[in-house]
DRENDO-488005 format. One record per residue (C-alpha): residue in three letters; y, x, z. Coordinates in Angstrom, 1 decimal. Layout:
BEGIN
resn=ALA, v=Y, u=X, w=Z $
...
***
This chain:
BEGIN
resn=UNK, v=-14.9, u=30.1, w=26.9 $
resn=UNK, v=-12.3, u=27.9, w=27.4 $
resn=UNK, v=-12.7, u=24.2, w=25.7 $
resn=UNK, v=-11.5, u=23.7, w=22.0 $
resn=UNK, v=-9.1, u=20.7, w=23.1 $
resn=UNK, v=-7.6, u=22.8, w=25.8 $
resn=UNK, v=-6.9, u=26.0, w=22.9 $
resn=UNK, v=-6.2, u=23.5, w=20.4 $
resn=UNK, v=-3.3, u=22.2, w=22.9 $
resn=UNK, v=-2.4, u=25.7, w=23.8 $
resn=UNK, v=-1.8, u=26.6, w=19.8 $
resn=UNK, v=0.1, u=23.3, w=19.3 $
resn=UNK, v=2.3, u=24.2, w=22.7 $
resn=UNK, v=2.3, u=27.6, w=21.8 $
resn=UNK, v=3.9, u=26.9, w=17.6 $
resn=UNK, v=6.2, u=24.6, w=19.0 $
resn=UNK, v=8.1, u=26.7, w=21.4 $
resn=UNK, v=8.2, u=29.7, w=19.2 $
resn=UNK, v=9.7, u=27.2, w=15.9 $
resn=UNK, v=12.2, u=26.0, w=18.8 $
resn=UNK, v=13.0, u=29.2, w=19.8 $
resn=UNK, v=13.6, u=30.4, w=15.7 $
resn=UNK, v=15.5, u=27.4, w=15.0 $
resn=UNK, v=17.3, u=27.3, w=18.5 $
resn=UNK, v=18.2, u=30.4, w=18.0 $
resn=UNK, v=19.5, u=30.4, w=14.6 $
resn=UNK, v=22.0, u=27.4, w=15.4 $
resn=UNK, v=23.2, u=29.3, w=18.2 $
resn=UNK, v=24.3, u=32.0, w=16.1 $
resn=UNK, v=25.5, u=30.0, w=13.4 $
resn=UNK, v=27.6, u=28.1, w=16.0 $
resn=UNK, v=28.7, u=31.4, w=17.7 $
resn=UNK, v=29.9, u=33.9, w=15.2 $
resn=UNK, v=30.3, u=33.6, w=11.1 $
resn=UNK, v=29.4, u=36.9, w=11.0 $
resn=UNK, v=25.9, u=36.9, w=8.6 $
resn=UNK, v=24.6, u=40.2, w=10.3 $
resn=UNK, v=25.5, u=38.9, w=14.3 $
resn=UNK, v=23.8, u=35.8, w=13.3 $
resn=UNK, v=20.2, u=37.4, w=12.1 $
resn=UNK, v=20.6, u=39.9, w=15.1 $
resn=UNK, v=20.8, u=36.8, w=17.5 $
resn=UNK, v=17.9, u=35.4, w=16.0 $
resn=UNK, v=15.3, u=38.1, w=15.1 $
resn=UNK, v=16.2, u=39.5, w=18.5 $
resn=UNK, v=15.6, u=35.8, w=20.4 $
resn=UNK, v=12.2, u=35.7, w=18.3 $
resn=UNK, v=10.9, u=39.2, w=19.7 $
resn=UNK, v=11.0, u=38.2, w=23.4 $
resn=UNK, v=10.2, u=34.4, w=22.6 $
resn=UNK, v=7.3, u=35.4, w=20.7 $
resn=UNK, v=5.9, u=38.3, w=23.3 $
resn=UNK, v=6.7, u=35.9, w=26.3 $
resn=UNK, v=4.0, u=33.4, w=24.6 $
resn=UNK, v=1.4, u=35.5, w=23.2 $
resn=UNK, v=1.7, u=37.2, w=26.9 $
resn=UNK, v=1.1, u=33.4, w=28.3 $
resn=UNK, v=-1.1, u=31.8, w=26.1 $
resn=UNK, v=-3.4, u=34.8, w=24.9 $
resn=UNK, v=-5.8, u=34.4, w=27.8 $
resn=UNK, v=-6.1, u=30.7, w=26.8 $
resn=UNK, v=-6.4, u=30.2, w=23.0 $
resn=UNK, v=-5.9, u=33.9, w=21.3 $
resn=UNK, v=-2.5, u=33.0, w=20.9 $
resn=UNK, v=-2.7, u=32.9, w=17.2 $
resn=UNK, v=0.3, u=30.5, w=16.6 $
resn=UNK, v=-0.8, u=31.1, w=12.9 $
resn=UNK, v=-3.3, u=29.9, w=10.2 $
resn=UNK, v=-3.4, u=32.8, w=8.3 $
resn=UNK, v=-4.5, u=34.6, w=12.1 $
resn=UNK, v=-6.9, u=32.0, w=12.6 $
resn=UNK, v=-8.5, u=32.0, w=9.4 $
resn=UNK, v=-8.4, u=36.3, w=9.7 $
resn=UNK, v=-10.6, u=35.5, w=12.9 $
resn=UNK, v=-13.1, u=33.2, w=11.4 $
resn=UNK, v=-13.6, u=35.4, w=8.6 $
resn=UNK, v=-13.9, u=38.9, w=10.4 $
resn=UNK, v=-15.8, u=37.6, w=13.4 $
resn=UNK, v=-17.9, u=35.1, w=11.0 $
resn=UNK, v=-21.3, u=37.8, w=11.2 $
resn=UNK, v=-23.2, u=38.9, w=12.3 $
resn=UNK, v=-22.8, u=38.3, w=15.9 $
resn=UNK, v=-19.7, u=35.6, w=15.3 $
resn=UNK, v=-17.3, u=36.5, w=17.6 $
resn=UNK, v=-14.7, u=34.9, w=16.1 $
resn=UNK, v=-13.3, u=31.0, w=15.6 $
resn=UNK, v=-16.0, u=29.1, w=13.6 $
resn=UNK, v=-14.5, u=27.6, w=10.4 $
resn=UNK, v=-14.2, u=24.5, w=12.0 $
resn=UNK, v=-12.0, u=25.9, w=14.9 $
resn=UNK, v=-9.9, u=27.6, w=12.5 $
resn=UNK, v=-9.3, u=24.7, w=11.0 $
resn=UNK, v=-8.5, u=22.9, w=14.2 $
resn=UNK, v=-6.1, u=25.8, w=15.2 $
resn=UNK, v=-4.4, u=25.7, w=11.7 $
resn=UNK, v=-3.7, u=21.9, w=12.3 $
resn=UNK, v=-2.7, u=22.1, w=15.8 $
resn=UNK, v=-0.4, u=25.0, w=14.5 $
resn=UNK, v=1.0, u=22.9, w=12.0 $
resn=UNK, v=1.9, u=19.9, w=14.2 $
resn=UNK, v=3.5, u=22.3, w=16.7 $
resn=UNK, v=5.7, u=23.4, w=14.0 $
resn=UNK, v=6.8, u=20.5, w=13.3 $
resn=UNK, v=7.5, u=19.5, w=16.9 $
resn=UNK, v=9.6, u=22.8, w=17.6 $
resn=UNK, v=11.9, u=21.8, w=15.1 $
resn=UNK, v=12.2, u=18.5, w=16.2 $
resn=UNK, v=13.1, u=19.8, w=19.8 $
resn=UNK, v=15.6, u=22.4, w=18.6 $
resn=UNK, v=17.5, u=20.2, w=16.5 $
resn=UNK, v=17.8, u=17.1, w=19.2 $
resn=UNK, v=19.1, u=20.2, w=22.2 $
resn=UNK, v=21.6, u=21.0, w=19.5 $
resn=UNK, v=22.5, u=17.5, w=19.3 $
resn=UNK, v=21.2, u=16.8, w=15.6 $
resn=UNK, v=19.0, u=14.4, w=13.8 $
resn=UNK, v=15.6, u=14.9, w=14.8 $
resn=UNK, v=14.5, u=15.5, w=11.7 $
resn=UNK, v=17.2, u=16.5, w=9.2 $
resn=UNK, v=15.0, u=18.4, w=5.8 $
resn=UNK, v=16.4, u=21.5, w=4.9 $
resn=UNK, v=18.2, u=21.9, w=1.8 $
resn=UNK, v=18.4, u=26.1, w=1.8 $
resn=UNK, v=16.3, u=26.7, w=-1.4 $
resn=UNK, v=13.7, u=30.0, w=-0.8 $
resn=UNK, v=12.3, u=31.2, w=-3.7 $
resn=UNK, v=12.0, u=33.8, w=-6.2 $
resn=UNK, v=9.3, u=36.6, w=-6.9 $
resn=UNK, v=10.9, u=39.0, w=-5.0 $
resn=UNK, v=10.9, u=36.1, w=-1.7 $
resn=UNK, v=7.5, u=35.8, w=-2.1 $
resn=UNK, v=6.6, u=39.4, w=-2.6 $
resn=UNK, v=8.2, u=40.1, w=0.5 $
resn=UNK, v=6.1, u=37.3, w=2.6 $
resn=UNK, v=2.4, u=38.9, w=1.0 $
resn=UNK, v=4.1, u=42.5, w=2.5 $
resn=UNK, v=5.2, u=40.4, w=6.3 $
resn=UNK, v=1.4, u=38.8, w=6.6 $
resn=UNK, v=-0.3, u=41.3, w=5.3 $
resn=UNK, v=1.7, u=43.9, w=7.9 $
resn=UNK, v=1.2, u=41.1, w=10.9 $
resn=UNK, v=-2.5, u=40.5, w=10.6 $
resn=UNK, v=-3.0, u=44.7, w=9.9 $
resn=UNK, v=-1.4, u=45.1, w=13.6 $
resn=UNK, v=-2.8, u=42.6, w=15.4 $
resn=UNK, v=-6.5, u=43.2, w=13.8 $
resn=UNK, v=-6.3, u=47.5, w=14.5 $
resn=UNK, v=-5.0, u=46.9, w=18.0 $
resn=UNK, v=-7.9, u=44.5, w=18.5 $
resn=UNK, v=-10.5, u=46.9, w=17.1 $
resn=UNK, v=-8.9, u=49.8, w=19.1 $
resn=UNK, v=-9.5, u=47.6, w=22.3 $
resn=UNK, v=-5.5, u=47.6, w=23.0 $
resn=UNK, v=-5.1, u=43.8, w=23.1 $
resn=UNK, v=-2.7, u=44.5, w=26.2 $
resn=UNK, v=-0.7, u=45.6, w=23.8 $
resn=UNK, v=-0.7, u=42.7, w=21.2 $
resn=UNK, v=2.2, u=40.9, w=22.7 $
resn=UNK, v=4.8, u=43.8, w=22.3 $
resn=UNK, v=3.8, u=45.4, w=19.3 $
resn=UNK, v=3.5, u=41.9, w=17.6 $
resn=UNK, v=7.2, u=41.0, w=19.1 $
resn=UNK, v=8.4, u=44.5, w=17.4 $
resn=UNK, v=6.7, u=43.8, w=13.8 $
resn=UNK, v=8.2, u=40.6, w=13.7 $
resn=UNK, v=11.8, u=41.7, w=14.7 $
resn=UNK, v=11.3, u=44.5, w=12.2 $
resn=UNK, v=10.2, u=42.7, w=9.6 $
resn=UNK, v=13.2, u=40.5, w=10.3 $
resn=UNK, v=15.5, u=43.0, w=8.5 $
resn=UNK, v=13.1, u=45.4, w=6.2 $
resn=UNK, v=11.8, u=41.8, w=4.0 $
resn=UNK, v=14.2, u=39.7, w=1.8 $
resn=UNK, v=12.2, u=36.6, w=3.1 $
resn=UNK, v=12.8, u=37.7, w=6.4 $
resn=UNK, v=9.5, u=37.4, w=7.8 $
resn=UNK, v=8.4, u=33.8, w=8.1 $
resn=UNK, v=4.9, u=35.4, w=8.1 $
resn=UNK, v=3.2, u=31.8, w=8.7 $
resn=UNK, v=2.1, u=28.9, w=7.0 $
resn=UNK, v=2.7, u=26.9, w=10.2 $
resn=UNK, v=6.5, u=28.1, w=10.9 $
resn=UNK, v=7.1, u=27.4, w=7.4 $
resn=UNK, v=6.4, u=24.1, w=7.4 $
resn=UNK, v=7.9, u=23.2, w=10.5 $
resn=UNK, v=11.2, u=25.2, w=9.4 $
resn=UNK, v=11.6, u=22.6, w=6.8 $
resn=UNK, v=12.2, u=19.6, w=8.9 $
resn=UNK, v=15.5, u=21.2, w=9.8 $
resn=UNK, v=18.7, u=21.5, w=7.7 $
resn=UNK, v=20.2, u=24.7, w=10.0 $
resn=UNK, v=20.5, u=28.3, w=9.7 $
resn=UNK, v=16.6, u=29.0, w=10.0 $
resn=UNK, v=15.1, u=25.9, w=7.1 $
resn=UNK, v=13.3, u=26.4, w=4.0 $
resn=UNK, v=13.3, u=23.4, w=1.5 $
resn=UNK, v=10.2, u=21.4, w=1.3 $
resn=UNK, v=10.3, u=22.5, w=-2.4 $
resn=UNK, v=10.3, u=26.1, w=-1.4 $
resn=UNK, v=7.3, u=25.7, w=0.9 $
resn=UNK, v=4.5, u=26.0, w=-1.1 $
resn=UNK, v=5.7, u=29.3, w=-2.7 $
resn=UNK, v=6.0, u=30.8, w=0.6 $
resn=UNK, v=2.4, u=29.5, w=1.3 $
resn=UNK, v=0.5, u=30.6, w=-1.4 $
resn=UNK, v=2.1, u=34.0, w=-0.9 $
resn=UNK, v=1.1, u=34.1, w=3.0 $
resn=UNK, v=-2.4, u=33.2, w=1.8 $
resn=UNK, v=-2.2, u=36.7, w=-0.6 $
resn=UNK, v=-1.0, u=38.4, w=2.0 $
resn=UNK, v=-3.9, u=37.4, w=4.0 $
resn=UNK, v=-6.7, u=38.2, w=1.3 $
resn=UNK, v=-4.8, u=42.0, w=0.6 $
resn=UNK, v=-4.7, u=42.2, w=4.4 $
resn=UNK, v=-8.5, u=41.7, w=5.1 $
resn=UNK, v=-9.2, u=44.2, w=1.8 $
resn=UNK, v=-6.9, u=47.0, w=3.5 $
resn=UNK, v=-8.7, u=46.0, w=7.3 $
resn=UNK, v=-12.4, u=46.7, w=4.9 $
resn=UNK, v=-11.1, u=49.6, w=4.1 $
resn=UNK, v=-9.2, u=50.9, w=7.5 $
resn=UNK, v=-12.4, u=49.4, w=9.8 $
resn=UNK, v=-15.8, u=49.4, w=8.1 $
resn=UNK, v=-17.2, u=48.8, w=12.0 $
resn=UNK, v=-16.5, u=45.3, w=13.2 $
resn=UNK, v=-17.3, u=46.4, w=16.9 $
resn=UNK, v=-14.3, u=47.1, w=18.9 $
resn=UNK, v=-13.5, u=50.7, w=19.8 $
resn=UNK, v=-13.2, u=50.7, w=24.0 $
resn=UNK, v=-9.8, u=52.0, w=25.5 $
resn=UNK, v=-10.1, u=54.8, w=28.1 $
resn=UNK, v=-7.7, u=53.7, w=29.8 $
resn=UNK, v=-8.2, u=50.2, w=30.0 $
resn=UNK, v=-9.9, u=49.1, w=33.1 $
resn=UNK, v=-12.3, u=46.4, w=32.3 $
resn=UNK, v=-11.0, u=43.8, w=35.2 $
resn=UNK, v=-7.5, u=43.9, w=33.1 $
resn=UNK, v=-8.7, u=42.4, w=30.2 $
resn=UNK, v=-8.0, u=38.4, w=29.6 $
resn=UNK, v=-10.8, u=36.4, w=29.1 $
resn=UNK, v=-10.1, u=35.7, w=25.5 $
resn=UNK, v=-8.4, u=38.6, w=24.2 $
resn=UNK, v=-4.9, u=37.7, w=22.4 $
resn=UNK, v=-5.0, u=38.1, w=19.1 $
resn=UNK, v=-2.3, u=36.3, w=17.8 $
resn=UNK, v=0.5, u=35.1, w=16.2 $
***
């Protein structure tokens, strides 16, 4: 298995490029049209080919998890009894490395756009029916990525999480921030794609639900931990760590 330092730089790489590529995105289409439905198009549809593109690169390296609430869904599914997943320490690693990479993203969209580096958003996100709508995004994400693991499809991981994303884009209110990690770092900029520091912790606690109702439905869905094989998946194509995600 690759070396903890090397997947914890692979997660902070990885968070970083994808917050750049939701925040780049977004003050692109700000800047280009004033048109409220042209500019989420631009950016959901930037996210689902930013986000496949990495998972596609750095699956084989770290999982590609980009996400605490993904490595924390992987400590606690692969925890026993053979632990195959991230110890708890790893996770916590990850989740750290995760953070800091959101962080840096929006640091290096907002200086290519010519901003402060670090300008804190001041677009308030909140309100039960916000929140309700990030538990039904992470719930939804970690479902997908866990079944297509378990169905031994993790070629697959990199499109199908792309598509969730995009979709979830436009079916939630919240539109899909999904992660604990892209939250954060989307509050160091004051652009189309922040979320007030005050706002955070909302968003948070309800990714954190939507992680507990996702491993209940997962208990439910998958009583047997063991991967199903895919008959059509030749065992020289799989990646030496199988991406799991975002």
């Amino acid at each position: 298995m690759t070396a903890l330092w090397r997947r914890a730089v692979a997660e902070l790489t990885g968070t970083a490029a994808l917050v750049t590529t939701v925040v780049g995105s977004g003050i692109m289409a700000q800047r280009l049209s004033p048109d409220g439905a042209v500019q989420l198009l631009a950016n959901s549809t930037a996210t689902v080919f930013g986000l496949a593109v990495l998972i596609a690169v750095f699956g084989p390296v770290s999982g590609a998890h980009f996400n605490p609430v993904v490595s924390l869904a992987d400590w606690w599914l692969g925890r026993k009894p053979e632990r195959t997943g991230l110890t708890l320490t790893e996770a916590g690693i990850y989740s750290l490395a995760q953070i800091l990479g959101g962080i840096a993203g929006a640091v290096v969209a907002n200086l290519m756009f010519d901003l402060a580096a670090v300008s804190f958003s001041h677009t308030t996100r909140t309100g039960t029916h916000l929140w309700l709508a990030e538990v039904v995004a992470t719930t939804g994400l970690v479902v997908v990525i866990v079944s297509l693991v378990r169905h031994g499809r993790p070629a697959v991981i990199p499109a199908a999480v792309g598509a969730y994303i995009g979709a979830a884009y436009w079916f939630t209110s919240s539109t899909s921030f999904a992660n604990p990690a892209v939250t954060i770092g989307r509050a160091f900029t004051d652009s189309y794609a922040g979320i007030s520091l005050s706002s955070v912790p909302g968003f948070v606690v309800a990714q954190g639900i939507g992680l507990l109702a996702a491993l209940g439905l997962v208990a439910v869905f998958y009583p047997n931990a063991r991967p199903e094989p895919a008959a059509a998946t030749p065992a020289s194509a799989m990646p030496e760590r199988q991406p799991e995600h975002v």
